[in-house]
C-alpha positions in Angstrom: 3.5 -12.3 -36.5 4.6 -9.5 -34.2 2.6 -6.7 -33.6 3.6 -2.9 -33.0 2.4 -1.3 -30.4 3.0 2.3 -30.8 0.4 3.9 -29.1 -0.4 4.3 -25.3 -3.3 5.3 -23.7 -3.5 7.2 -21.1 -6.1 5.2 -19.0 -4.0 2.2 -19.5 -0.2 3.9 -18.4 -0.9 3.1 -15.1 -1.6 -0.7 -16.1 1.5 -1.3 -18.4 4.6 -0.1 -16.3 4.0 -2.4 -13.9 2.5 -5.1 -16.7 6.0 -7.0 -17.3 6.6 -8.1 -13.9 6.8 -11.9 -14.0 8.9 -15.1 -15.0 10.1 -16.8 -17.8 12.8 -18.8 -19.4 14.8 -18.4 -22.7 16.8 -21.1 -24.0 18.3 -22.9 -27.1 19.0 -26.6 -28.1 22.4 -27.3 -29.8 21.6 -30.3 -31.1 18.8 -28.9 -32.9 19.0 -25.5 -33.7 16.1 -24.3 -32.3 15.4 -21.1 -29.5 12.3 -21.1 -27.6 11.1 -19.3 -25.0 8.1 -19.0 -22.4 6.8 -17.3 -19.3 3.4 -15.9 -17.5 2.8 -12.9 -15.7 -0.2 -11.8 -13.4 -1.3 -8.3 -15.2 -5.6 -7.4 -15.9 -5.8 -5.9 -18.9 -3.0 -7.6 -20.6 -4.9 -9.3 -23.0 -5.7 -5.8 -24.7 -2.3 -5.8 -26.1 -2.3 -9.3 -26.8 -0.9 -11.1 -24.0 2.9 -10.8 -23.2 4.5 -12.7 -26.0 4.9 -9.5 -28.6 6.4 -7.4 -25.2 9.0 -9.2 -23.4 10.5 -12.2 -26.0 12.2 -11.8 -29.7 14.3 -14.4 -31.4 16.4 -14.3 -34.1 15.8 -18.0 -35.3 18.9 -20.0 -35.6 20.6 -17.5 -33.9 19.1 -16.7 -30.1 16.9 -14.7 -28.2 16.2 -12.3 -25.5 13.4 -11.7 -22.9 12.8 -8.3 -21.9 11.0 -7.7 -18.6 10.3 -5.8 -15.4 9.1 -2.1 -15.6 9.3 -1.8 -19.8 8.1 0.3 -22.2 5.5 -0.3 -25.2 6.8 -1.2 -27.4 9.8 -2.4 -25.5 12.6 -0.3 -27.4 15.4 -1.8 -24.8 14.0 -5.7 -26.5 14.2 -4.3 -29.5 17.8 -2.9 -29.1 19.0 -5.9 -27.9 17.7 -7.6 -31.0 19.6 -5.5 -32.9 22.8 -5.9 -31.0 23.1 -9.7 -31.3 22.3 -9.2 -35.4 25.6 -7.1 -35.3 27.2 -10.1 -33.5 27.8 -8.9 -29.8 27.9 -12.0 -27.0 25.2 -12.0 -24.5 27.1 -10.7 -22.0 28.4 -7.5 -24.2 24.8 -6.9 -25.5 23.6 -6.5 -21.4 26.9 -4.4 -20.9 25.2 -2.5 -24.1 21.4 -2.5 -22.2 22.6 -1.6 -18.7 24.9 1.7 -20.3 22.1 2.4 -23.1 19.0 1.9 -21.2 16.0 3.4 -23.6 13.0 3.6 -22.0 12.6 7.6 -21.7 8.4 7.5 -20.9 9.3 6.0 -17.7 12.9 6.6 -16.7 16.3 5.6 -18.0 17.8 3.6 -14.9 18.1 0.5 -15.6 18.3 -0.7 -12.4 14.6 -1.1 -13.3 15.3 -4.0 -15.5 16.0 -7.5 -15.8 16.8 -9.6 -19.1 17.8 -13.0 -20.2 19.3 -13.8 -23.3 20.3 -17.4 -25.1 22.4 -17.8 -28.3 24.6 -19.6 -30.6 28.3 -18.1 -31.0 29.7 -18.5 -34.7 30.8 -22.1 -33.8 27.3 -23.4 -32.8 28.1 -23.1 -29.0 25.6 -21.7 -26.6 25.9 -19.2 -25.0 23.6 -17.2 -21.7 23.6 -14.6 -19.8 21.3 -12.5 -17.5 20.6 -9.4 -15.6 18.2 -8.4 -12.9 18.1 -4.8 -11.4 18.6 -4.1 -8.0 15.1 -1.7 -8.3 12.9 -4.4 -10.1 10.1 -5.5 -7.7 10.9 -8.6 -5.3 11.2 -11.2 -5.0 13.9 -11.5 -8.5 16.5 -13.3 -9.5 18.2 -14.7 -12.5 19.7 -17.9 -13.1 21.6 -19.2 -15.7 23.0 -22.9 -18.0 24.9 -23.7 -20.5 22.0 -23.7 -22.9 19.0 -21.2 -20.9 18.0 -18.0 -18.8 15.3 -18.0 -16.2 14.9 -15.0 -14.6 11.7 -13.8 -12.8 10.8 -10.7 -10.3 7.4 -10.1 -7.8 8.0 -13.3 -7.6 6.1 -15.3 -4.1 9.9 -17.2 -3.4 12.9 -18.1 -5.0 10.9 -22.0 -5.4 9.6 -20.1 -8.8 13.1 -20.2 -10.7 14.3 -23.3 -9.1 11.5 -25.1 -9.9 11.3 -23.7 -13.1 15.0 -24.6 -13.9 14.9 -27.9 -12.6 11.9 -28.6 -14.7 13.9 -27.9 -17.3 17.1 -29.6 -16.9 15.3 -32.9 -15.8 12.9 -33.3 -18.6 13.5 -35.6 -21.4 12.7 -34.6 -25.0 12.6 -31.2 -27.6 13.6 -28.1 -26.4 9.3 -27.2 -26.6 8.6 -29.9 -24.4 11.6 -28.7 -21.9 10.1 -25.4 -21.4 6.5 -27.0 -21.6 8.2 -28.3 -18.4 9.6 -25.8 -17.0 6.0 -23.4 -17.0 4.7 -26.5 -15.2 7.3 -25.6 -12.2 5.8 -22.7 -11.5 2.5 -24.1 -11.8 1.3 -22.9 -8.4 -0.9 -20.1 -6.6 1.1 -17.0 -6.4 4.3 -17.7 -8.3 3.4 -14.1 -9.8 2.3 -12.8 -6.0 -0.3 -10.8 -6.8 -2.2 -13.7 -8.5 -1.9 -15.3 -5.0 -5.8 -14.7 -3.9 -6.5 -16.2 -7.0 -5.5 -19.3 -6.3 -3.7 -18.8 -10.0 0.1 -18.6 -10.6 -0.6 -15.8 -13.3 -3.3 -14.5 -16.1 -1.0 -14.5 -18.8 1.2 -16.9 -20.3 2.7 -18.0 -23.1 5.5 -20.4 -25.3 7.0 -19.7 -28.8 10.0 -22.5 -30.4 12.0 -21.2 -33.6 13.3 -23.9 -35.7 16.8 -22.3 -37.3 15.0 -22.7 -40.6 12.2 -20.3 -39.8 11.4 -17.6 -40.9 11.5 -14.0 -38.3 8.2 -13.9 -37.3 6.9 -17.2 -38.0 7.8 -19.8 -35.3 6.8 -23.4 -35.9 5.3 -23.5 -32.5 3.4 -20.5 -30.9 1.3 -20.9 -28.1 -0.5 -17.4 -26.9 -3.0 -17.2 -23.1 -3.5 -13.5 -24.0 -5.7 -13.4 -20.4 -7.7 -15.8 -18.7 -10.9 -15.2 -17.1 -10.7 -14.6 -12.7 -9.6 -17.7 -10.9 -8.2 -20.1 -14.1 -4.4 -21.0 -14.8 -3.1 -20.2 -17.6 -0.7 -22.6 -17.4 -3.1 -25.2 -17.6 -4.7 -23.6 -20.6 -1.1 -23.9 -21.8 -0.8 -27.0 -21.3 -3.9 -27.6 -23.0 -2.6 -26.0 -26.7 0.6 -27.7 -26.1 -1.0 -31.4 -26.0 -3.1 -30.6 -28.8 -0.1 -29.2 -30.7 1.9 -32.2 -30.2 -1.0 -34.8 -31.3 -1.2 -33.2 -35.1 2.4 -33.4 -35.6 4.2 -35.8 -37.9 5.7 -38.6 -35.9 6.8 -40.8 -39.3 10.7 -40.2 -38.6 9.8 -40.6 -34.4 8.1 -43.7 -35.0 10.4 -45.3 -37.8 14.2 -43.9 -37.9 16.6 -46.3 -36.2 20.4 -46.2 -35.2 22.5 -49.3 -35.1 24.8 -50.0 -33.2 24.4 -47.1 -30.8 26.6 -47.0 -28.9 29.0 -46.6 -32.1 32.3 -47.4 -32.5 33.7 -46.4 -35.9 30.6 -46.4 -38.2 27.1 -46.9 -37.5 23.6 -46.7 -40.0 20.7 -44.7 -39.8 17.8 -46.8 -40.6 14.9 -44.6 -42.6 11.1 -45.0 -43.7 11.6 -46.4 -47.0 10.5 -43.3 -49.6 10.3 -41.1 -46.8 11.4 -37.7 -47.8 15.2 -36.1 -46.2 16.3 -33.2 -46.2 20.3 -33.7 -44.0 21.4 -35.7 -41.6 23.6 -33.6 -38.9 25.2 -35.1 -36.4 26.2 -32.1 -33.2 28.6 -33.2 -30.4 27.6 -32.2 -26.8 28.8 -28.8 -27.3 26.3 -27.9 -30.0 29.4 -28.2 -32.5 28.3 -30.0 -35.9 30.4 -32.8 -36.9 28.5 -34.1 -39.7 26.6 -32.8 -42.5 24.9 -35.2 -45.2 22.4 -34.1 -48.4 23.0 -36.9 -50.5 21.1 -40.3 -49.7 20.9 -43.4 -51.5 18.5 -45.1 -52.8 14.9 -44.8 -51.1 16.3 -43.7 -47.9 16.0 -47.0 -46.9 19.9 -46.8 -45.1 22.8 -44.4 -44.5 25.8 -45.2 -43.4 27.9 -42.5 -40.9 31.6 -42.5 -40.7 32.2 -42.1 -36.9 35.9 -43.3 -36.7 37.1 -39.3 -36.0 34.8 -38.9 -33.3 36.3 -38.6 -29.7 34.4 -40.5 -26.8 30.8 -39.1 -25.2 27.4 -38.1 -26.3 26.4 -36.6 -29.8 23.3 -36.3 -31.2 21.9 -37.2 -34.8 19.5 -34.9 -36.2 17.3 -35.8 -39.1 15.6 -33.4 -41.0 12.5 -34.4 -43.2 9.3 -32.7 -45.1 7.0 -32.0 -42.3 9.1 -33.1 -39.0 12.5 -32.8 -37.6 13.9 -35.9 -35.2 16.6 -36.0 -33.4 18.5 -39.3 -31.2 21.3 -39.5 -29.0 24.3 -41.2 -29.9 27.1 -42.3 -27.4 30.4 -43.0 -29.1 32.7 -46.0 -27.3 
């Protein structure tokens, strides 16, 4: 659950306006649903407040996110404003026109030159949608960079080999949109990639990685992994790592292990195979775009077989998505 901070100390002021300079990525999967996000940062003390993951990320689930970093305040009234603005419905791009000309961080200053943001959505059709900003007063190195489906943007950064690593990662790695970021924290797996962790040997002391299924509730991610603040001279990352592996080996793999698609490639039908008496919810099938071009809630039978009219579907890559009790699955289809 998030928590509120709402009260600063003054011993610590000196700690938290500098506390947000780092890296991370923010990013959705149309063919899921789901927004995640991740990052790490190389702050002492930061484990006090309970790492970075209630300061710099929110995420409306089934809807997008935004990470909030680089000289904020706590609690981070510019996140929490953006929040707001993509529940009224403005684009990513119009809610950092909104930050940049209603910048509300008055215990520090109000330039927002001091800034940087990244934000991932859906638009009403399903599509993704990013965008980013990074001040030209936020601490170098920064930069921002930007797909169809994610945001990475870091700052007192050791190189630009941070983001590019990190977005490679991401775009190379096969899998859910957890195991993608998982990925993508890996690429900045290295001494310094926050540069004052350098004489540590560390790439940060803080990190972090949170996934929202669309049917969750705000608050209450299916996956949240939390490094408030490692001990001198250990990587967080690694410790990430560590809770993501274990994450992964109690999850339900019956629709993983069992569903099969046949023929695939398809040409004007195909079936989805299921575990006999296996509980589903829907089958969805999304095109490439994150557009949904099926929708099924009836099944026959024990779920033993459905069959999936494919005849409209224009040439290239969808992707089937089925929903169960415990686990969702999703499989790439290429239509002929």
């Amino acid at each position: 659950m998030k928590k509120n901070y709402s009260v600063l100390i003054a011993l610590f002021f000196s700690l938290i306006i500098h506390a947000q300079d780092t890296f991370s990525i923010i990013a959705v999967d149309p063919a899921t649903g789901e927004v995640g996000s991740a990052g790490a940062s190389c702050v002492d003390g930061i484990g006090q407040f309970g790492g970075l993951i209630d300061i710099i990320t929110d995420i409306i689930p089934g809807r997008g996110g935004v990470n909030s970093q680089a000289f904020v305040c706590i609690p981070n009234s510019n996140l929490a404003n953006a929040i707001e603005q993509m529940e009224a419905g403005l684009s990513p791009d119009e809610i950092i026109d909104y930050l940049i000309n209603n910048d509300d961080c008055s215990s520090q200053n109000f330039n927002p030159e001091f800034r940087q943001y990244g934000i991932a959505d859906f638009d009403p059709d399903g599509n993704p949608r990013t965008a980013g900003f990074t001040g030209s007063l936020a601490d170098d190195f920064k930069d921002d960079r930007q797909g169809a489906t994610y945001s990475v943007q870091g700052n007192i950064l050791l190189n630009e080999t941070v983001l590019i690593n990190m977005e490679n990662n991401f775009n190379n790695t096969e899998g859910t949109l957890a195991d993608k970021l998982m990925a993508a924290m890996q690429g900045a797996n290295f001494a310094g990639a926050d540069m004052r962790c350098l004489g540590r040997g560390t790439s940060s002391t803080s990190a972090y990685l949170v996934v929202y299924q669309e049917t969750d509730a705000p608050g209450d991610p299916s996956l949240e992994l939390n490094i408030e603040e490692v001990p001198f001279g250990q990587e967080p990352i690694d410790s990430l790592q560590i809770l993501y592996d274990n994450a992964l080996s109690i999850q339900d793999n019956t629709l993983k292990n069992n569903v099969k698609v046949f023929p695939n490639p398809v040409s004007d039908q195909f079936q989805v195979v299921l575990p006999p008496t296996t509980f589903i919810a829907k089958l969805e099938v999304f095109d490439l775009s994150g557009k949904r071009v099926h929708l099924q809630t009836q099944f026959s039978g024990a779920n033993t077989g459905e069959i999936i009219d494919s005849s409209s579907y224009q040439k290239g890559v969808y992707f089937l998505r089925i929903t169960g009790a415990n686990e969702i699955h999703t499989i790439k289809i290429i239509k002929n």
